[in-house]
BAVEXRO-207661 format. One record per residue (C-alpha): z, x, y; residue number from 1; residue in one letter. Coordinates in pm, whole numbers. Each point is the difference from the previous one (the first is absolute). Example, Ala and Ser with C-alpha at 12.3 -4.5 7.8 and 13.67 -1.06 7.14 Angstrom:
{pz:780, px:1230, py:-450, i:1, aa:A}
{pz:-66, px:137, py:344, i:2, aa:S}
This chain:
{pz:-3134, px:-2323, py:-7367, i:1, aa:X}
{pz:36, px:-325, py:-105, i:2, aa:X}
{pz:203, px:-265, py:216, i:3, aa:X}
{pz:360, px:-40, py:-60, i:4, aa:X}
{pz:181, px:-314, py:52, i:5, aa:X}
{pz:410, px:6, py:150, i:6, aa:X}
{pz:225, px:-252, py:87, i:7, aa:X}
{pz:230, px:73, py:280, i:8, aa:X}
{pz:293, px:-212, py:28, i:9, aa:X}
{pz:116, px:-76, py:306, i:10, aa:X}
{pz:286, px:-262, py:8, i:11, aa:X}
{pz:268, px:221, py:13, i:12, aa:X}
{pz:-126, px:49, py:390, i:13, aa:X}
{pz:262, px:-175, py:221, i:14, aa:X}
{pz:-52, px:-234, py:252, i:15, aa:X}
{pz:-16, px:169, py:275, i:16, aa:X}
{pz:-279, px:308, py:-147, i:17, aa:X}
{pz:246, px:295, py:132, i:18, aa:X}
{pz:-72, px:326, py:-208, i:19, aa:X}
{pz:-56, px:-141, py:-327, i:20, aa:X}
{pz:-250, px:-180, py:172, i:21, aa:X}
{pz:-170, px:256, py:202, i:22, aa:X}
{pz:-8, px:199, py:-320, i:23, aa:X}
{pz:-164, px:-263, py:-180, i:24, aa:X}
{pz:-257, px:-59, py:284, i:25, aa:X}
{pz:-122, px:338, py:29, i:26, aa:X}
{pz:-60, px:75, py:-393, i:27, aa:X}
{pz:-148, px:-346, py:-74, i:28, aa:X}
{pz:-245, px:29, py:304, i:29, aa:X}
{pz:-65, px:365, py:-44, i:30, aa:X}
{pz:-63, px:18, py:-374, i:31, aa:X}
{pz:-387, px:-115, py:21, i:32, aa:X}
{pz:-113, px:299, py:217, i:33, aa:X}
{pz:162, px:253, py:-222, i:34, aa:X}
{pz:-168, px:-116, py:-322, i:35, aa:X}
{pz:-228, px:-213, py:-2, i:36, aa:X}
{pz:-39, px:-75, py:-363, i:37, aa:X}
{pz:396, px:-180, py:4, i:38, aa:X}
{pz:-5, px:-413, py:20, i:39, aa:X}
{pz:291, px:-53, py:172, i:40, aa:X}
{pz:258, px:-296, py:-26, i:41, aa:X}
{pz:282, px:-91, py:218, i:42, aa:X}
{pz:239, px:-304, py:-123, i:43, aa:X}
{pz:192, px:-78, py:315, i:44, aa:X}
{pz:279, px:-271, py:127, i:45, aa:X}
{pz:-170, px:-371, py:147, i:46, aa:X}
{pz:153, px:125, py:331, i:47, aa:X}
{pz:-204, px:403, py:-7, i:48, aa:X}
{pz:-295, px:-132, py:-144, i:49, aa:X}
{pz:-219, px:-119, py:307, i:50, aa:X}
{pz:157, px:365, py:156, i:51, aa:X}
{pz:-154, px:244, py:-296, i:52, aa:X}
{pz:-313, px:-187, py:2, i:53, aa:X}
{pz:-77, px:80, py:341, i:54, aa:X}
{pz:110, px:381, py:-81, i:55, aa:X}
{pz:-185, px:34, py:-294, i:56, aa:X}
{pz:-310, px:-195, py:99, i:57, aa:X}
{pz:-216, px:274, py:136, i:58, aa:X}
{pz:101, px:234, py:-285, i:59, aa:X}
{pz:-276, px:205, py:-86, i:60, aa:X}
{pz:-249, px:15, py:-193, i:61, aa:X}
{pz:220, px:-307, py:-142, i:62, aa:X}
{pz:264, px:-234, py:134, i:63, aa:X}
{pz:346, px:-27, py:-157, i:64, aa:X}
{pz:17, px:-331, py:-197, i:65, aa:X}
{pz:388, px:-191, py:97, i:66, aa:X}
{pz:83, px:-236, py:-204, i:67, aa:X}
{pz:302, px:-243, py:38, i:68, aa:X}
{pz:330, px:38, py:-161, i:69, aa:X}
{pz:200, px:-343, py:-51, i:70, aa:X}
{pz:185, px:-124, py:267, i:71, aa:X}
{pz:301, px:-6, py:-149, i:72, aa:X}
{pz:17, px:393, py:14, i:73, aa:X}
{pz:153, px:-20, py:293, i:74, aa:X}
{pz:319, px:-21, py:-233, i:75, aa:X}
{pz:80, px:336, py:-42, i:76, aa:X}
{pz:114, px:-73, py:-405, i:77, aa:X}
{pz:-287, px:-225, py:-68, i:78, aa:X}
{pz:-206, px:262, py:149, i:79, aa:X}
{pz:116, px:268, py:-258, i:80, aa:X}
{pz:-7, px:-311, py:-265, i:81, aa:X}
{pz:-406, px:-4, py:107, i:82, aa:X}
{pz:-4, px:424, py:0, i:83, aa:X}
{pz:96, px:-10, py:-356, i:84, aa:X}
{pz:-249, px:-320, py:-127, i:85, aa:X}
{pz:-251, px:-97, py:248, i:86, aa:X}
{pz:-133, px:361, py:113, i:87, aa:X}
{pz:-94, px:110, py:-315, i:88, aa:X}
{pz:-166, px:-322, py:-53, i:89, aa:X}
{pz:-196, px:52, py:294, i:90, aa:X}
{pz:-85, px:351, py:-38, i:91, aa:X}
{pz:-102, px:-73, py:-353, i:92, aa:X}
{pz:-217, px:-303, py:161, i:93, aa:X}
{pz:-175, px:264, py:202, i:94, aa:X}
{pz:-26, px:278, py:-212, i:95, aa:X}
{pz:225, px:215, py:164, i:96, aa:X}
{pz:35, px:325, py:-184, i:97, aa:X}
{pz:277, px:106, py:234, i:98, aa:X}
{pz:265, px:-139, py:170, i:99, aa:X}
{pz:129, px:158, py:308, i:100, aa:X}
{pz:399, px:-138, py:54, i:101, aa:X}
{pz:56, px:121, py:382, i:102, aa:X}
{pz:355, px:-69, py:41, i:103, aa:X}
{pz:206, px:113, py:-328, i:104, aa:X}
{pz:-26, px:-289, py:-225, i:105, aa:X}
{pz:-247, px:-60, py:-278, i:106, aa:X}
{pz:-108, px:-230, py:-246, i:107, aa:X}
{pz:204, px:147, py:-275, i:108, aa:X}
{pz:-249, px:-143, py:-298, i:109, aa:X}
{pz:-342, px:115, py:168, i:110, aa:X}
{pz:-127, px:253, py:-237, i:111, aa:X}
{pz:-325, px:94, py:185, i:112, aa:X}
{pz:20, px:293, py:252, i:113, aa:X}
{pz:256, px:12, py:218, i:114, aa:X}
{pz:66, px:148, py:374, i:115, aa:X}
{pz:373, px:-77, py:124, i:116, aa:X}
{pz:112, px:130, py:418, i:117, aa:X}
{pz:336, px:86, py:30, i:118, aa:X}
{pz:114, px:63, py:390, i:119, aa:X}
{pz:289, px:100, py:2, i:120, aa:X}
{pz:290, px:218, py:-236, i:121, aa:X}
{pz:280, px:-63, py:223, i:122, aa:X}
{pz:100, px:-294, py:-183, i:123, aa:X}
{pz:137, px:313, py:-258, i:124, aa:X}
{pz:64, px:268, py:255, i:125, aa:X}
{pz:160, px:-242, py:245, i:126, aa:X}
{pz:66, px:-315, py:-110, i:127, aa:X}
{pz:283, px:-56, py:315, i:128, aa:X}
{pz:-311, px:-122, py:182, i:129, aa:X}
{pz:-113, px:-289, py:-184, i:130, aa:X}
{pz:195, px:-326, py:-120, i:131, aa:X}
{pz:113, px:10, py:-355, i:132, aa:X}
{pz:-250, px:-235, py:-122, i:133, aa:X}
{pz:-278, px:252, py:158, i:134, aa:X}
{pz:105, px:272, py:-160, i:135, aa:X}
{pz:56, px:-131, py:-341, i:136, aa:X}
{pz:-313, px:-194, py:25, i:137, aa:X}
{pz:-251, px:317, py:102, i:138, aa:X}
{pz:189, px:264, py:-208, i:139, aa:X}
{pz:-33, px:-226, py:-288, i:140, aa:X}
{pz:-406, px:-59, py:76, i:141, aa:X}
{pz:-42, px:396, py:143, i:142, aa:X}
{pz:184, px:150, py:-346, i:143, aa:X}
{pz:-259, px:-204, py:-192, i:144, aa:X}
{pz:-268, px:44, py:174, i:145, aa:X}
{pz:57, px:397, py:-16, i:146, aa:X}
{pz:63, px:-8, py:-354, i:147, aa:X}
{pz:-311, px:-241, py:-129, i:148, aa:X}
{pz:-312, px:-65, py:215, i:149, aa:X}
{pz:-266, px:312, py:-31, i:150, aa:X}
{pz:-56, px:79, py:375, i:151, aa:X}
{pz:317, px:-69, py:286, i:152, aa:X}
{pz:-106, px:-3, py:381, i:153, aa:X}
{pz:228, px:141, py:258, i:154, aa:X}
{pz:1, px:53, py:430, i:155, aa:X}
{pz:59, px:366, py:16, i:156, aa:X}
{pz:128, px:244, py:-226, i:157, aa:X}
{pz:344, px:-19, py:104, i:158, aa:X}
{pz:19, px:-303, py:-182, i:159, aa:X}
{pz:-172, px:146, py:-317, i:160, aa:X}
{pz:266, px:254, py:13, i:161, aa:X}
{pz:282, px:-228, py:24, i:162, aa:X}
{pz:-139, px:-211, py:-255, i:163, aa:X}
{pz:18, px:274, py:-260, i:164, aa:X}
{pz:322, px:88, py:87, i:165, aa:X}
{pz:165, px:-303, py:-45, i:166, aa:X}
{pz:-185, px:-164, py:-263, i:167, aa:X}
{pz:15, px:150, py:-372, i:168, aa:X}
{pz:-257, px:-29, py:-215, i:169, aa:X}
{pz:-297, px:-50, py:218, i:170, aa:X}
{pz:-373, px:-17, py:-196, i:171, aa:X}
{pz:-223, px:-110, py:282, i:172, aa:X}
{pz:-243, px:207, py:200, i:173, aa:X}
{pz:156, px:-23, py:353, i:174, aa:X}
{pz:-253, px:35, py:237, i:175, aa:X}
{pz:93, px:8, py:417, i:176, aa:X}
{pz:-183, px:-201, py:183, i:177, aa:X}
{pz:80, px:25, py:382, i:178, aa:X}
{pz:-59, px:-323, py:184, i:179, aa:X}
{pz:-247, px:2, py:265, i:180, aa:X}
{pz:-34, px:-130, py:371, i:181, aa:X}
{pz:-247, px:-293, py:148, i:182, aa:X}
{pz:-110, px:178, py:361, i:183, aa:X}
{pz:-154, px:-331, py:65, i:184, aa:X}
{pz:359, px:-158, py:-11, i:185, aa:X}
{pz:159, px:335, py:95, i:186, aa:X}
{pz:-148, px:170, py:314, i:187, aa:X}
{pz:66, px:164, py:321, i:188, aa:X}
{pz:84, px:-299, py:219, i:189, aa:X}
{pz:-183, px:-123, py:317, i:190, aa:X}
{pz:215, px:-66, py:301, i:191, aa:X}
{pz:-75, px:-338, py:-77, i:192, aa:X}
{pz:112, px:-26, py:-355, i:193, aa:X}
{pz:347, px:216, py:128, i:194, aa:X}
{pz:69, px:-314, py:229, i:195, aa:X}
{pz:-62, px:-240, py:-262, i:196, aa:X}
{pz:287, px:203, py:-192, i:197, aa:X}
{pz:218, px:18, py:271, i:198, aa:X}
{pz:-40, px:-408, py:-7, i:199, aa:X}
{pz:15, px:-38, py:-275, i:200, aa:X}
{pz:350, px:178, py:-88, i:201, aa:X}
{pz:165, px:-206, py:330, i:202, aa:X}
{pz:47, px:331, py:172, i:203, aa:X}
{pz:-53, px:-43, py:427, i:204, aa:X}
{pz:-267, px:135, py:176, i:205, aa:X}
{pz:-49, px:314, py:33, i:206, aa:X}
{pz:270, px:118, py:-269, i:207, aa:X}
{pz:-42, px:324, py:-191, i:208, aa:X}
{pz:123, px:-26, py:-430, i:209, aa:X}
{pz:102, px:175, py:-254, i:210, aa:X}
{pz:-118, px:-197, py:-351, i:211, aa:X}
{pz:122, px:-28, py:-363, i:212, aa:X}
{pz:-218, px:-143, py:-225, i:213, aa:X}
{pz:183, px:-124, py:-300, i:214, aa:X}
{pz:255, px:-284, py:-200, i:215, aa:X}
{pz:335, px:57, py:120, i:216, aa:X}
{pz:128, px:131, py:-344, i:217, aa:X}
{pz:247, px:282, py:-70, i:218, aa:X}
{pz:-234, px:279, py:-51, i:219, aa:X}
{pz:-179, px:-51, py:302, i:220, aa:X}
{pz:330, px:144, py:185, i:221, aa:X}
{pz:-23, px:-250, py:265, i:222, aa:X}
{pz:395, px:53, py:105, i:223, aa:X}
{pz:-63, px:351, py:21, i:224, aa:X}
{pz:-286, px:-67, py:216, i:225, aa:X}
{pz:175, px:-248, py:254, i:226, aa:X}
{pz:289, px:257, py:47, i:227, aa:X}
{pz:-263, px:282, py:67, i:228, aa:X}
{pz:-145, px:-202, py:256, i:229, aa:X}
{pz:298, px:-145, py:131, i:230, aa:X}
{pz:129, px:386, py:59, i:231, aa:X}
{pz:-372, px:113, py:138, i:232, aa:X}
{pz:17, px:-288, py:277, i:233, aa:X}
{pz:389, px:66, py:88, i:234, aa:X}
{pz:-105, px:347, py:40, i:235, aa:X}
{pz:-325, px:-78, py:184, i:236, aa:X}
{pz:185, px:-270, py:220, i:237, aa:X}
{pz:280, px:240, py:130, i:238, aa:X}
{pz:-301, px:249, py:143, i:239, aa:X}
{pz:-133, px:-317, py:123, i:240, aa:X}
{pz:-324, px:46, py:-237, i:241, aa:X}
{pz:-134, px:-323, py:-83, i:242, aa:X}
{pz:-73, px:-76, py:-410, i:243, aa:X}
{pz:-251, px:-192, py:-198, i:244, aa:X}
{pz:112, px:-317, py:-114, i:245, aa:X}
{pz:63, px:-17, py:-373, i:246, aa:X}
{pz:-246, px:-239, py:-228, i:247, aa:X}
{pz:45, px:-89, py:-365, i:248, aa:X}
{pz:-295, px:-180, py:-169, i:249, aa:X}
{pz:59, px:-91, py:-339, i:250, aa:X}
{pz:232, px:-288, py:-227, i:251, aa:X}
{pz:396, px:52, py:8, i:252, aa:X}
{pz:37, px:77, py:-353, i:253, aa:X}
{pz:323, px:94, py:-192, i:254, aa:X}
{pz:191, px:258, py:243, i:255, aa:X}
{pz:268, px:-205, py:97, i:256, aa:X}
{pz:174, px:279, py:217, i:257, aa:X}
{pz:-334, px:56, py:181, i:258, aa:X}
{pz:-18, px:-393, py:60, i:259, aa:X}
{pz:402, px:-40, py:120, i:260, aa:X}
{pz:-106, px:312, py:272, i:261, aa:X}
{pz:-325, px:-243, py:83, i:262, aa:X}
{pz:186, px:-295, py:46, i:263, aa:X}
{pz:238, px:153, py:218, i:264, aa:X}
{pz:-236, px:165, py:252, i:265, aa:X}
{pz:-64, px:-142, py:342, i:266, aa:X}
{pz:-303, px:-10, py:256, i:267, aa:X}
{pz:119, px:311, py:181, i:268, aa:X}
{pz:-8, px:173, py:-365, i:269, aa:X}
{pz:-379, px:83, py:50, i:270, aa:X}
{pz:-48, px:-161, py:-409, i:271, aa:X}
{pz:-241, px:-219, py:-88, i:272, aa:X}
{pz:-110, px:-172, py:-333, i:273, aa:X}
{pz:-313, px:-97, py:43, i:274, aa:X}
{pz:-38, px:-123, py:-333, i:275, aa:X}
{pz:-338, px:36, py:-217, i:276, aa:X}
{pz:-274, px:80, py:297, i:277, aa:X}
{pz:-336, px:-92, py:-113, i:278, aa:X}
{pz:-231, px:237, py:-164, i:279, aa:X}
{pz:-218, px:18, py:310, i:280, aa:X}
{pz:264, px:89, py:194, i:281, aa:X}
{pz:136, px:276, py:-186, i:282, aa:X}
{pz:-254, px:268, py:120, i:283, aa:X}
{pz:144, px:-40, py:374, i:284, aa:X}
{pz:345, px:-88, py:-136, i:285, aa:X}
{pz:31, px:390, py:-176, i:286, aa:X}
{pz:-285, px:187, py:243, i:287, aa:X}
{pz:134, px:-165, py:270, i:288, aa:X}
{pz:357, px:131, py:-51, i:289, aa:X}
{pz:149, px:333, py:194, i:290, aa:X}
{pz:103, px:77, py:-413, i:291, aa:X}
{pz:34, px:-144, py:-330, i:292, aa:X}
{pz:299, px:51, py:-181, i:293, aa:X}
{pz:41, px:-59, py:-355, i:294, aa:X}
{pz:323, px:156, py:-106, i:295, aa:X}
{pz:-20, px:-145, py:-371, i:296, aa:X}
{pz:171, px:175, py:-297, i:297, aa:X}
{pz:-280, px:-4, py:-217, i:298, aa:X}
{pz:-340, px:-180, py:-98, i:299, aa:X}
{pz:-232, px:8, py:-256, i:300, aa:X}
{pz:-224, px:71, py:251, i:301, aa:X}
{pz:70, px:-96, py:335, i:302, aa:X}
{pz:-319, px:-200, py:127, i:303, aa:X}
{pz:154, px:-119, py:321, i:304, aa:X}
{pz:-33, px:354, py:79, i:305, aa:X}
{pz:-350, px:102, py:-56, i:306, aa:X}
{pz:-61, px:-333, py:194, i:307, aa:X}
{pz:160, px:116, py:273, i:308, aa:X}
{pz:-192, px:344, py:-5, i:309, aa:X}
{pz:-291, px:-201, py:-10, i:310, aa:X}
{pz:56, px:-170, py:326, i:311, aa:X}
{pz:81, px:339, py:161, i:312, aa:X}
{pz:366, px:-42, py:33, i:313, aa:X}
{pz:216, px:311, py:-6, i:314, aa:X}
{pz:217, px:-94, py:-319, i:315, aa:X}
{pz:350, px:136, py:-70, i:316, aa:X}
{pz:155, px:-58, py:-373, i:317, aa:X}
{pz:210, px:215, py:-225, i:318, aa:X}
{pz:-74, px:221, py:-308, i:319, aa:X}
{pz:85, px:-232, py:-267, i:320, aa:X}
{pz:-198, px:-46, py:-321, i:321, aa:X}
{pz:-361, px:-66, py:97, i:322, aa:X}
{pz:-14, px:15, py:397, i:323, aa:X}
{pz:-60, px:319, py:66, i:324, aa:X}
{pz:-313, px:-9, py:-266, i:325, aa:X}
{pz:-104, px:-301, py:213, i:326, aa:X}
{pz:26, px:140, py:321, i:327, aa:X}
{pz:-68, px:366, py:-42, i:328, aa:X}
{pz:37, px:199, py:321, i:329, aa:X}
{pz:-124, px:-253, py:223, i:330, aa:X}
{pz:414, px:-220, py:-28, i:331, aa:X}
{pz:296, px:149, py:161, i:332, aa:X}
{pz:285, px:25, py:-238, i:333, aa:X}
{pz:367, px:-135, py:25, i:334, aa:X}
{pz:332, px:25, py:-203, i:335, aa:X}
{pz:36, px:-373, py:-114, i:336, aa:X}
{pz:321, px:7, py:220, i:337, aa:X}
{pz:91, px:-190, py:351, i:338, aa:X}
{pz:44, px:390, py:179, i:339, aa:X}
{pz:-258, px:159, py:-112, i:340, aa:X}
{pz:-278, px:-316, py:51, i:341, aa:X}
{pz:156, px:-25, py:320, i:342, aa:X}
{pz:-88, px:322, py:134, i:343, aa:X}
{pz:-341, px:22, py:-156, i:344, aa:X}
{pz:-71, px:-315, py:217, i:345, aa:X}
{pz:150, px:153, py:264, i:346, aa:X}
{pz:-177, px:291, py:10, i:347, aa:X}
{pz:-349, px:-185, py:-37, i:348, aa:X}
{pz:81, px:-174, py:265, i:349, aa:X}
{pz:35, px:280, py:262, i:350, aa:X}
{pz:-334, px:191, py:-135, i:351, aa:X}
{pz:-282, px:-223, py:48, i:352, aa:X}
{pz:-218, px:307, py:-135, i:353, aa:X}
{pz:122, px:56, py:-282, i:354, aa:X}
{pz:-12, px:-401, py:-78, i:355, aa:X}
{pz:-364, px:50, py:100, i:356, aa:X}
{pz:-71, px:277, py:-217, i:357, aa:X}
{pz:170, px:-210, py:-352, i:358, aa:X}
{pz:-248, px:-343, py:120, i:359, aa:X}
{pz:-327, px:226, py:-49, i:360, aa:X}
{pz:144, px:166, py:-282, i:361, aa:X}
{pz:109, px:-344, py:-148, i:362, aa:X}
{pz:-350, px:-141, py:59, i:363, aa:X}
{pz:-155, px:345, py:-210, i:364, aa:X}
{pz:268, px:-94, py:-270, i:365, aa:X}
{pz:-72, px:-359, py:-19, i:366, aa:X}
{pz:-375, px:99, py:-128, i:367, aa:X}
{pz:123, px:180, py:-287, i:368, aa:X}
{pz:92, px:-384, py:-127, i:369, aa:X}
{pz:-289, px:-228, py:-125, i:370, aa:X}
{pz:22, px:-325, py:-195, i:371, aa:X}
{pz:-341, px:184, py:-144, i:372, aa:X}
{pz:184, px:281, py:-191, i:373, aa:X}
{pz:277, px:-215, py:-85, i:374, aa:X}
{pz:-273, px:-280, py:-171, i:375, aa:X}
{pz:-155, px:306, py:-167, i:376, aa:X}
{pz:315, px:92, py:-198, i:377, aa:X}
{pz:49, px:-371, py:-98, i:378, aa:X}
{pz:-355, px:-17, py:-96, i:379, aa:X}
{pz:30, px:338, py:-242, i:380, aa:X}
{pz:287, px:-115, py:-135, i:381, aa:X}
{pz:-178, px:-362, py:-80, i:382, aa:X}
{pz:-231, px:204, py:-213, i:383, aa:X}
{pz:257, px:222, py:-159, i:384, aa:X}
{pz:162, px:-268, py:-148, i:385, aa:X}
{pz:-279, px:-209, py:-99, i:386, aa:X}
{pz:-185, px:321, py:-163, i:387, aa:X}
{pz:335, px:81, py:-190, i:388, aa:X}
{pz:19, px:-395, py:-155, i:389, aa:X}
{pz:270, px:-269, py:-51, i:390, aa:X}
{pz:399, px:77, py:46, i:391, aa:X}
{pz:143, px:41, py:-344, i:392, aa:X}
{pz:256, px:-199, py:-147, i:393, aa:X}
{pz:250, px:300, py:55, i:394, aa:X}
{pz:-112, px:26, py:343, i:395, aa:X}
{pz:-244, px:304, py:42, i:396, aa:X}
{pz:-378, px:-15, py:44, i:397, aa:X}
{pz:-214, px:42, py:-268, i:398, aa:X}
């Protein structure tokens, strides 16, 4: 088979890495070991590109060539100014007979082949949880990236599903993709690596948690998740049963009624925001945990969740949209409201069994998710599109 060259582009990642990043991180160093014939290209940020060449050096039987973006990417409109000229300089340059767009956008005059990722349809289906300027911005990108690049790449099939609903017209093969787990990163914690969590979220010694793992946005249903814990420890408190303190890790994002109930908590509230942890920490920070609750709405896929299975933490979240593809029967399932989260949590807490029994089932679970099958999907659709030639002016594949 002869060797294929693709250009991945990878300055939409933000700062921080967070999911887009992990995504990114697991095809790009993955992609080698599923087919060995692809010459793969990463074009990253200044800032990420010292971090994907250490990923993606010991790619095998080949290592991942970054290059350097301009610095001046870090402008979020400059940075689509470069998408739309400088990448398809570059991946004409190389060679590049497909471009793989991660994160919605492409270079709209590329005519080679073309691979576009779309995470998420709630920006159609729900568009209360983003900021105006999010939602008009991705359903703008999503519509035409449904309607004229040859092969679409989504988390789980819930989000295929939405996407056809919402979107008329759509002409690209939409193929799911589920995202996978690093059990280096994501592991069954040693004693030692649960105190270093415990540290490192500013909890005393000793203390037991409950963790959320997210941005403080409004589909993450953080309000409804401080009022099910504030009713679980009133409850627990009058039977004098003590509770697990409550940790968020993650950035306060746009929920402004779940930030006003933040501000307003004390010490003797049992809440703490511990911020971003470190990756190294997050293995004791989710294993380490009596539970993990994440009580969102809906996700495109939900990786905080196989994470968390990963680790071996017993994992409550709801039924919306893709969670309950992600987490199979290994999760314990929630109404998204305060009452019913509450006595879920509850309930786990006074049956240390049956939280027993949903950590080795979540640790089963978490196998069924490899950033191997997830790089073999991108790498047949790399060759589907490259086989099936250029984009056409009217925005099918040859």
């Amino acid at each position: 088979m002869p060797q294929l060259t693709v250009l991945i582009d990878g300055t939409a990642v933000p700062r921080n890495l967070g999911g887009v990043g992990r995504y990114l991180e697991g095809v790009v160093s993955h992609l080698a070991a599923v087919d060995d014939d692809l010459d793969v290209h990463v074009v990253v940020r200044p800032d990420h590109v010292a971090h994907f060449r250490a990923i993606t050096s010991a790619a095998l039987p080949s290592p991942v060539t970054v290059h350097r973006a301009p610095a001046w990417t870090d402008s979020v409109p400059l940075r689509l100014v470069w998408e739309q000229v400088g990448l398809p300089v570059l991946a004409r340059r190389l060679g590049a007979r497909v471009l793989h767009s991660p994160h919605y956008t492409f270079p709209l005059a590329w005519r080679g082949g073309s691979v576009v990722t779309l995470h998420d349809a709630t920006f159609f289906s729900n568009p209360e949880w983003h900021s105006r300027l999010k939602r008009t911005f991705f359903t703008w990108w999503s519509r035409r990236s449904l309607r004229s690049r040859p092969v679409v790449i989504v988390p789980s099939a819930a989000t295929a599903t939405e996407a056809a609903r919402v979107v008329r017209g759509v002409r690209a093969d939409v193929r799911v993709a589920h995202l996978g787990v690093d059990r280096a990163r994501f592991h069954e914690p040693t004693v030692a690596e649960v105190e270093d969590a415990r540290i490192a979220a500013g909890l005393p010694d000793d203390a037991r948690w409950i963790a959320f793992l997210g941005t403080i946005e409004p589909r993450k249903n953080v309000t409804a998740l401080l009022d099910a814990y504030g009713a679980v420890r009133a409850a627990r408190d009058a039977t004098g049963s003590p509770t697990p303190w409550l940790v968020l890790s993650g950035a306060r994002g746009w929920d402004e009624q779940a930030i006003e109930r933040l501000d307003a908590l004390q010490d003797a509230d049992l809440v703490v925001e511990a911020g971003y942890l470190p990756i190294e920490d997050l293995s004791g920070f989710l294993g380490g945990a009596d539970l993990v609750v994440y009580p969102s709405l809906g996700e495109g896929f939900g990786l905080p969740v196989v994470e968390a299975m990963a680790t071996g933490a017993c994992v409550v979240t709801t039924r919306r949209l893709s969670l309950p593809e992600v987490g199979g029967d290994a999760a314990v399932y929630a109404e998204p409201d305060a009452e019913d989260l509450a006595a879920t949590i509850a309930a786990l807490l006074d049956d240390p069994s049956r939280v027993a029994d949903h950590r080795l089932a979540a640790l089963r679970r978490a196998d069924d998710f490899t950033w191997d099958a997830t790089a073999r999907i991108h790498a047949d659709a790399y060759r589907t599109v490259a086989h099936s030639g250029a984009i056409t002016r009217t925005g099918g594949a040859r």
